[in-house]
C-alpha positions as CSV (number, residue, x, y, z in Angstrom):
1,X,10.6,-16.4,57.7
2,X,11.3,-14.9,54.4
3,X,12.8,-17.1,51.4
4,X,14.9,-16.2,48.6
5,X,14.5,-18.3,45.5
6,X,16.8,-18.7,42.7
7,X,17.1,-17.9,39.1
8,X,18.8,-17.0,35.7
9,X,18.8,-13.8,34.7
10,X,17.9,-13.5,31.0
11,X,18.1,-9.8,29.9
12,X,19.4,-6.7,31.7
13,X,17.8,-2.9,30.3
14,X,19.3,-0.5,33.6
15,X,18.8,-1.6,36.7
16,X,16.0,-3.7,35.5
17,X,16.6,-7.6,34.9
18,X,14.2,-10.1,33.4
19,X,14.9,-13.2,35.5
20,X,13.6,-16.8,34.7
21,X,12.7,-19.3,37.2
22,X,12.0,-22.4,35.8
23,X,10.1,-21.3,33.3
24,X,8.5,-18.3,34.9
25,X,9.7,-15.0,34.7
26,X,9.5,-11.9,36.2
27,X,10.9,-8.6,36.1
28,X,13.6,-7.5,39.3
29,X,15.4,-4.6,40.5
30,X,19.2,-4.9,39.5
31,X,20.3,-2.2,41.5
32,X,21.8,-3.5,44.2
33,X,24.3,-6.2,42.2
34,X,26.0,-6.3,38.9
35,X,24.3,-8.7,36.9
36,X,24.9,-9.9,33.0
37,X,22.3,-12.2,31.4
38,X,23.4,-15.7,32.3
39,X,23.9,-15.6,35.8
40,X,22.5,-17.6,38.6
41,X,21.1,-15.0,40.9
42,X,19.4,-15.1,44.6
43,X,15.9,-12.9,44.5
44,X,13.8,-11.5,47.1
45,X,11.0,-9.7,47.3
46,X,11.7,-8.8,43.5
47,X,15.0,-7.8,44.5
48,X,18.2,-9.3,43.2
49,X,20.6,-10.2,46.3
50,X,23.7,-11.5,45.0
51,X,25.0,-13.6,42.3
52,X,25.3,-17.4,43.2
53,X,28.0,-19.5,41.6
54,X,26.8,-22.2,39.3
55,X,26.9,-24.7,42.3
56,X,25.4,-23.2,44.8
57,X,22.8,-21.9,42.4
58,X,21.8,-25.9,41.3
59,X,22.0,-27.3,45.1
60,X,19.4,-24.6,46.2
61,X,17.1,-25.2,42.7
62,X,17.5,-29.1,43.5
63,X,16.5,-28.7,47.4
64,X,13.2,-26.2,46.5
65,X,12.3,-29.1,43.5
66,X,12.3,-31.6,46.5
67,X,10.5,-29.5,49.4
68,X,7.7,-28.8,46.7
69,X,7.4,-32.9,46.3
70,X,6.9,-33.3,50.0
């Protein structure tokens, strides 16, 4: 099984965007989604999926705070 985590993009230079995930950040591939610095985004495999809304975006940082706790 393969899990997308996800994050806030920060900058976007092309179809490059510097996205921030609680502190750590990495470099993704933009390409596939139209992104703006702000949004809540879904990654995988240092690929942007999709923009999340704000809600959505919080529930899924919330669960993976309490699955790394178990």
């Amino acid at each position: 099984m393969c899990v997308a985590l996800p994050g806030r993009v920060i900058s976007v230079q092309g179809r490059k965007a510097v996205v921030d995930f609680s502190g750590n950040q990495i470099n993704a591939e933009a390409g596939l989604v139209s992104v703006k610095p702000g949004d809540s985004v879904l990654v995988h495999a240092g690929c942007i999926l999709q923009v999340l809304p704000e809600d959505e975006a919080k529930f899924m940082t919330e669960l993976f705070a309490e699955l790394e706790n178990l």
